[in-house]
N, C-alpha and C positions, 0 to 999 in steps of 0.2 A: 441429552443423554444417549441420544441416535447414534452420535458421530460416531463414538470409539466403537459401537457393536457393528455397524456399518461399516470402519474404516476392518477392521480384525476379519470382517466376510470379503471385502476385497484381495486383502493384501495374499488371503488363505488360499483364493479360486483364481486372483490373476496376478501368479507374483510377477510375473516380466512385466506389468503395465502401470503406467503412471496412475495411479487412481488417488486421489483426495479427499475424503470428505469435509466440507465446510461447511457453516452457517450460512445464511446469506450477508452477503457481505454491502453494506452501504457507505457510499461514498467515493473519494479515489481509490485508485488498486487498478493490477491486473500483473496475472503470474502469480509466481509465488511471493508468501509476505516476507519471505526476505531471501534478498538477489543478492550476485556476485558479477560485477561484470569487467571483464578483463580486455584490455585494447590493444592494438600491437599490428603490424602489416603481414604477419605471417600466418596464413592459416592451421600450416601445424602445430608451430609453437602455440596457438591461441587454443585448439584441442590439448594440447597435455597440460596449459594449466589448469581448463577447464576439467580436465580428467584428476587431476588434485585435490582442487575444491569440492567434487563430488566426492572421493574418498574422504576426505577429512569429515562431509557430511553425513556419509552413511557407516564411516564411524564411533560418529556422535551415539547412534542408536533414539534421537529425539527426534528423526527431521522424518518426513513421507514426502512422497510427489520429486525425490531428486531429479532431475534434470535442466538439461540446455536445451536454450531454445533453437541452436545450428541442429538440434534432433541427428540421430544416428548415420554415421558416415555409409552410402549406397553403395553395391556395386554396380560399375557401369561397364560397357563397351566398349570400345575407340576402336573404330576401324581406321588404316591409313590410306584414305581417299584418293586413289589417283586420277585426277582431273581433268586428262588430257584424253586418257582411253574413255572416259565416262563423258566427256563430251561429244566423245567419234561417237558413242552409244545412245546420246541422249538420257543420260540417267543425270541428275544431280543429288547432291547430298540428302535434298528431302526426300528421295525417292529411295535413296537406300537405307535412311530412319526410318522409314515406314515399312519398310519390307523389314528391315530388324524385329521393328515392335510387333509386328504382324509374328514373326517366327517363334520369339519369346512369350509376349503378353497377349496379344490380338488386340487390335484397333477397330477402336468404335470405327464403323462405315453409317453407321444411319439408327432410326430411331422409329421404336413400332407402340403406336398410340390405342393403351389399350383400355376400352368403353367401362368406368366405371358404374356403380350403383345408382339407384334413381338421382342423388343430390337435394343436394336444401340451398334455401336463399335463392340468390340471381342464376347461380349455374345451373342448370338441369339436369345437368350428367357430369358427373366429378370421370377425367380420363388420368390415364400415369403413362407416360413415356418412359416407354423400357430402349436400353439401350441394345441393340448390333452388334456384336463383335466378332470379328474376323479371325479365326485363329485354327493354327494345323490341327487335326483330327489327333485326339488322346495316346494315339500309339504313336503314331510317328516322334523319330526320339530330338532333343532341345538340346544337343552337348553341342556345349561353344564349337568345339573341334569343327563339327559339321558347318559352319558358316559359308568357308570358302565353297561348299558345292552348292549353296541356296540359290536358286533361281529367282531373277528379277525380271520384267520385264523391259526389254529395250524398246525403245518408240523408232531407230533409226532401221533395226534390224526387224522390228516389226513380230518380236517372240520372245521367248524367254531367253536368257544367258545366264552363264553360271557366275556368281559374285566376283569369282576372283580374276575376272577380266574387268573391273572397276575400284577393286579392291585388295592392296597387296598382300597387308597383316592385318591381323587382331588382334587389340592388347586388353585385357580385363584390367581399370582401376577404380580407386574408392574415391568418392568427390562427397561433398556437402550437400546436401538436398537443399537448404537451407540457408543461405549467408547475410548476416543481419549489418549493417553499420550505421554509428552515431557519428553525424558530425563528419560524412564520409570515411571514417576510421572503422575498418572491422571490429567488429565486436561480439563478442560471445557471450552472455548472459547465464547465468547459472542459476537454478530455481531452486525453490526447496520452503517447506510448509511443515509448522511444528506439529509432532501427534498429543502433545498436548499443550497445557500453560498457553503463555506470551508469546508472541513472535519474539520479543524481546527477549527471553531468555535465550531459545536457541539462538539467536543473534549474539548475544553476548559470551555463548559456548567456544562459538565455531569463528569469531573475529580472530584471537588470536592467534591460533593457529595457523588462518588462511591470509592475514597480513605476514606471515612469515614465510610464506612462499617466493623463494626466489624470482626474482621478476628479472628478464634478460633486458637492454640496454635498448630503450623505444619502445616499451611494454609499459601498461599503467593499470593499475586495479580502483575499482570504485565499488561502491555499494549501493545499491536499489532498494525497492520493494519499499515496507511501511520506513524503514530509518531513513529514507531520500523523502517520502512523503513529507513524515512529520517535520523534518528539518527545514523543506521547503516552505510549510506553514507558518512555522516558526517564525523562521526569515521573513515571511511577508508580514505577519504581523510586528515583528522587531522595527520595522523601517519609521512606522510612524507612532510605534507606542513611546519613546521619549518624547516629543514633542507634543502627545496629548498629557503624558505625564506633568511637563513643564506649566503647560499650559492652568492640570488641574491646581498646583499648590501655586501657581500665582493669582489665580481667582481666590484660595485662602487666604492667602496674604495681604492682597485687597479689603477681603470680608473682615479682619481681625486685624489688620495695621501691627499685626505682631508674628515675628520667626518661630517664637516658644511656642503660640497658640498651634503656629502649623507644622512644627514638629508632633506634639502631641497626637494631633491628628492624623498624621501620617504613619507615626510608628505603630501603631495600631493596626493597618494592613495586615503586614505577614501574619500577625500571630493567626489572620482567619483560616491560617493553610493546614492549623492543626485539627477545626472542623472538616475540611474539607480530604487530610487524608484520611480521617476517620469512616466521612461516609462514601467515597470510594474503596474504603478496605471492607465495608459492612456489604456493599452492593455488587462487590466482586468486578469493577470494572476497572477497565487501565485508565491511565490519565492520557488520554491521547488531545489531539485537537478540538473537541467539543467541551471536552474538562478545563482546558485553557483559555475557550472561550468563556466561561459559567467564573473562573477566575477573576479574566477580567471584568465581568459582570460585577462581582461580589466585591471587589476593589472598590469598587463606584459607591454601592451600596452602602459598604462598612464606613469610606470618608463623609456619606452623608449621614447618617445616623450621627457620627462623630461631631458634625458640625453641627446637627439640632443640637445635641449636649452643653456642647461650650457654646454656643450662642446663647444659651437660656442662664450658663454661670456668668456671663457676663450681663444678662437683663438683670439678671440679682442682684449682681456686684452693682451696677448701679443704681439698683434702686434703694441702695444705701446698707445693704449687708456687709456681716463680716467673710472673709474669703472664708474661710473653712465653713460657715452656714451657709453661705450661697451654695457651694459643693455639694452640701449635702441636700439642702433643696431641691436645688437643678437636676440633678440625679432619679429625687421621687417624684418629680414632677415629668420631667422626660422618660419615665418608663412606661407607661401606656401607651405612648404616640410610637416609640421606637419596637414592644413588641407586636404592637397592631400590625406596623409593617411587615415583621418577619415572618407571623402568622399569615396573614395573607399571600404573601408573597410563596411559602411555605405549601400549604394547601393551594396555590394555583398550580404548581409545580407536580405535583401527586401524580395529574393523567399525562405526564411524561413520563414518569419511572419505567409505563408498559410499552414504551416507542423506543426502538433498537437502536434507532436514531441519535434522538435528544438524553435518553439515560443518563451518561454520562455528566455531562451536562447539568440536568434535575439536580441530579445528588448530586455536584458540586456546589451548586447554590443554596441549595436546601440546610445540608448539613452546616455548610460554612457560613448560612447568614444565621443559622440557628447561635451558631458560637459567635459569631458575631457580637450579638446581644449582648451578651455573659462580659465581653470583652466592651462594648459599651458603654455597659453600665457600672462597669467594677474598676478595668484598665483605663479607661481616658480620666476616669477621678484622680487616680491615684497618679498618673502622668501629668497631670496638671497640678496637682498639688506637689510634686517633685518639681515640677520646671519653675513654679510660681514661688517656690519655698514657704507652703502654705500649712503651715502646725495646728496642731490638736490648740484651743486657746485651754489655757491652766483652768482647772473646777474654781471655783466661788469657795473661798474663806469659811 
């Protein structure tokens, strides 16, 4: 409940600054939870799309923390170096960066180690190293103009000289503090964090609009942040979930020497995803990566329950029943064993609900093996007395 009264005193006391408030955040991430990143060899071109995508985001009115990670374009210096006079002089180009930085910002020269408090532990005296810095006295005035008469030191002439015997012009331009690339392709990454809801939602705001941005010919746009996460999970999980899939209904098929049996058993899955949006919609979480783990968790679960079920109509059937009483036997007989599971399994679950972590997760398995049950002991009957063509037999004369 912090965030938004936190996020509202930021944005009030420092509107020029990226400020964010978040939870703490576990797992993968870093930046904001949902990126823009645009590719392209041109540096400018890659600022004005970048300067798009943040208007279309601070448009929105949803998103905080806009920015790019190439951070704000610097002004710099360029002097034009002549190298020939500045060798008769012994100057080189470090030597006139340092005397610039000196004129402008002042340059660390050294570092004054100052004796802290008694100390705790191993140390005895905690010290802070303050830094030195070198720089012209508060009046003396900084306009570029003045360059060409700054005095540098020459080592050949053994005194000072004036700059503009080393140095012809000075041109003022804007550079990049910052230049990021993927895959050695420039790239410029565009940030941005919802002030409330999902990342998903503002994601799903501000996609169409910023896929409609003209893209010039060798420029490419991709998307980051939690939609590259989750996709990547995805994927790693998709690679080998058919082939455990395959694997589970031919061990049914084995178990029961019948397709109908392992139909029955299998259609029964999905329906558990109607407990499981429920207790995600009750617990307020997304369905992200840990929910689709708790998924295929509950897959597992619900096909064995399934299979006590019908293992036990078939101990019936053979032990000389009629199909429709075995049914209904096997039903009251397999209810104890299958909700003892889900109880337990239920109540082991609980001391995750409180972990930021696993949450999601819990309640997905929780709520979904709860229906589970329901689905069971109601649905796998009634699916097997459909697949088997298994009738109510006629009352007694």
């Amino acid at each position: 409940g912090l965030i938004a009264t936190i996020q509202k005193q930021l944005d009030g006391r420092y509107p020029n600054a990226n400020s964010v408030a978040n939870k703490f955040l576990l797992g993968p991430g870093g930046g904001g939870r949902v990126q823009v990143r645009f590719h392209g060899p041109d540096y400018g071109v890659l600022r004005e799309l970048a300067d798009k995508a943040q208007e279309i985001f601070d448009d929105d009115g949803g998103a905080k923390g806009v920015r790019s990670d190439w951070r704000q374009p610097e002004k710099v210096i360029r002097p034009d170096f002549l190298e020939l006079q500045a060798l008769r002089n012994g100057i080189s180009r470090v030597d006139v960066a340092e005397a610039l930085e000196t004129r402008f910002e002042g340059r660390v020269v050294g570092f004054y180690r100052e004796p802290g408090g008694a100390g705790t532990g191993v140390y005895p005296q905690e010290t802070r190293l303050l830094p030195i810095i070198a720089r012209p006295p508060p009046g003396e005035p900084r306009d570029i103009n003045e360059i060409q008469g700054m005095q540098i030191w020459s080592k050949t002439a053994g005194k000072m000289i004036p700059l503009r015997q080393v140095v012809s012009k000075t041109d003022i331009d804007w550079e990049n503090p910052v230049i990021v690339r993927r895959n050695r392709i420039p790239t410029i990454t565009v940030h941005a964090d919802p002030r409330s809801g999902l990342p998903s939602h503002l994601f799903n705001r501000v996609r169409p609009k910023i896929e409609q941005i003209a893209l010039p010919q060798g420029y490419s746009l991709e998307w980051g942040g939690e939609y590259e996460d989750s996709r990547e999970a995805r994927e790693a999980l998709a690679k080998p979930l058919p082939g455990a899939l395959l694997l589970m209904v031919f061990i049914v098929v084995c178990l029961f020497n019948s397709i109908r049996s392992t139909a029955v058993i299998c259609l029964t899955v999905p329906f558990a995803l109607i407990g499981v949006a429920a207790g995600l919609m009750l617990t307020r979480q997304p369905f992200g990566f840990m929910a689709l783990l708790g998924v295929l968790s509950l897959g597992g679960e619900q096909i064995k329950n399934s299979i006590v079920l019908v293992d036990e109509i078939y101990t019936q059937r053979g032990g000389g029943k009629a199909p429709y009483r075995a049914i209904l036997d096997a039903s009251v007989s397999r209810l104890r064993p299958v909700l003892l599971v889900a109880v337990t399994t239920v109540l082991g679950m609980i001391p995750l609900l409180q972990d930021p972590f696993f949450v999601a997760m819990a309640a997905t398995i929780m709520f979904g093996l709860a229906f589970a049950c329901v689905l069971t002991m109601i649905l796998v009957p009634v699916l097997y007395a459909i697949a088997f063509r298994v009738n109510e037999p006629d009352p007694a004369p």
